[in-house]
C-alpha positions as CSV (number, residue, x, y, z in Angstrom):
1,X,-161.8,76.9,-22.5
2,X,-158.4,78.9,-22.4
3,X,-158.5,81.5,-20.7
4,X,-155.8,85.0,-21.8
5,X,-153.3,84.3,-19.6
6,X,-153.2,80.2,-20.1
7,X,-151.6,80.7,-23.5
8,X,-148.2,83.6,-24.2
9,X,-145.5,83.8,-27.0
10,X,-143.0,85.6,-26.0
11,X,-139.2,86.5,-27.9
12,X,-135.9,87.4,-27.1
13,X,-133.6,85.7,-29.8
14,X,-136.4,82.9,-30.0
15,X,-139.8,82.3,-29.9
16,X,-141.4,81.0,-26.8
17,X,-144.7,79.2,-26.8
18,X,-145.9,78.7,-23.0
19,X,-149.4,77.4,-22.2
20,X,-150.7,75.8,-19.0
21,X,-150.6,72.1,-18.7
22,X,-148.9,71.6,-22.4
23,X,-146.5,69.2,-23.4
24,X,-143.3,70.3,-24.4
25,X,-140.6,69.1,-26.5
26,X,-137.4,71.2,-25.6
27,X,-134.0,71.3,-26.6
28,X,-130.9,73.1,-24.3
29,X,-127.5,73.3,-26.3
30,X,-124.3,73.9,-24.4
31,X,-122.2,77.1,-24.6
32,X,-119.2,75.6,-25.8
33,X,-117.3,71.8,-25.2
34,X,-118.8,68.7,-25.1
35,X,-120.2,66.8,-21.9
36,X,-118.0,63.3,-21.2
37,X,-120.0,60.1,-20.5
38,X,-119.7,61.1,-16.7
39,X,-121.5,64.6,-17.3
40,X,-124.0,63.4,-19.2
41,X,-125.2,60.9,-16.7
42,X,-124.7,63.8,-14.1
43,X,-127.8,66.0,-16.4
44,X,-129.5,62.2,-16.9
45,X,-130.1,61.5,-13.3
46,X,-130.7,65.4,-12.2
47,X,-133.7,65.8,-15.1
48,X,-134.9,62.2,-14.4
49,X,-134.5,62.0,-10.3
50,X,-136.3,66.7,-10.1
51,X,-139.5,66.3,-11.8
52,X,-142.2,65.0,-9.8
53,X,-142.4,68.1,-8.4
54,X,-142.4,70.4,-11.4
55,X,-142.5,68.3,-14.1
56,X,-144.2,65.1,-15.6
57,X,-140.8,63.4,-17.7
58,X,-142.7,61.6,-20.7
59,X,-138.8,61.6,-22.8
60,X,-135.3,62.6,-22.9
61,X,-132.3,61.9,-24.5
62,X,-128.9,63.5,-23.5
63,X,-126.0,64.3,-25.8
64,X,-122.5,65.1,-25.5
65,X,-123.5,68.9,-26.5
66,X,-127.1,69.1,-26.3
67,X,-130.7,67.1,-24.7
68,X,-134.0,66.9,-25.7
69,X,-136.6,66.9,-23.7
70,X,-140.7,65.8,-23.7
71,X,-142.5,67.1,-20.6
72,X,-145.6,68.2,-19.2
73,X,-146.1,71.3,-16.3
74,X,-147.8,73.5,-14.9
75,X,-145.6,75.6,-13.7
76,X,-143.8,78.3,-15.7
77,X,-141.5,77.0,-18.1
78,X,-139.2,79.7,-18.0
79,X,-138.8,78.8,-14.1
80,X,-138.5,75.1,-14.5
81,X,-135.7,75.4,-17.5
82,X,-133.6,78.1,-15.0
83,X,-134.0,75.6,-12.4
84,X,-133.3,72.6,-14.2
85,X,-130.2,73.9,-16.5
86,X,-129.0,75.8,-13.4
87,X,-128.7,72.3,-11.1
88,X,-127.5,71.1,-13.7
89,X,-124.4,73.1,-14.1
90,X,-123.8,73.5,-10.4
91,X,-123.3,69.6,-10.6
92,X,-121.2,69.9,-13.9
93,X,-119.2,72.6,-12.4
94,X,-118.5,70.7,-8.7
95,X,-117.5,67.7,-10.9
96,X,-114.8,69.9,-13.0
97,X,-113.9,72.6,-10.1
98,X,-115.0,75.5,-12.5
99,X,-118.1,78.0,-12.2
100,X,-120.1,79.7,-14.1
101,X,-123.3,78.7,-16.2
102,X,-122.7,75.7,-19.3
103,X,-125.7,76.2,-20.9
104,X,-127.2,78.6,-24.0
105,X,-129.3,81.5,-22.6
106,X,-132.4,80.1,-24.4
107,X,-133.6,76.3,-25.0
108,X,-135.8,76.0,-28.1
């Protein structure tokens, strides 16, 4: 049985569904720009090679703008998208010798 804190919605621009030990099907969208072929194999391996510890990977696909993920946690999601978008970047970044976050505020 779910218990009151297993399941929130939450909003800023967006709605946010979180409940413990869902499945999710998530989409991040860059700020601006595109990835190359490089960058996007950069976010590829980071999502595939960072979950087993706070994620269960079941899908992605990763676009020159955009990815979509399928994934199962426990954790909070809000903390495993900050984590996972913020690596990300850091990578992207090192790779271009820029700074600063690539990704939208919110995923959907």
């Amino acid at each position: 049985m779910l218990e009151k804190d297993d399941f929130t919605i939450t909003k800023r621009n967006l709605p946010h569904w979180k409940m413990k030990g869902a499945t999710y099907f998530i989409t991040a969208n860059l700020m601006k720009g595109i990835l190359t072929d490089v960058e996007q194999q950069i976010v590829y391996d980071h999502i595939k090679n960072g979950h087993p510890e706070h994620y269960e990977l079941l899908a992605m696909t990763i676009m020159p703008d955009h990815f979509h993920l399928i994934f199962m946690t426990e954790k909070d999601l809000s903390a495993v998208m900050k984590s996972m978008k913020g690596i990300a970047s850091r990578k992207i970044n090192i790779r271009r010798g820029t700074t600063g976050t690539n990704w939208q505020d919110e995923s959907y």
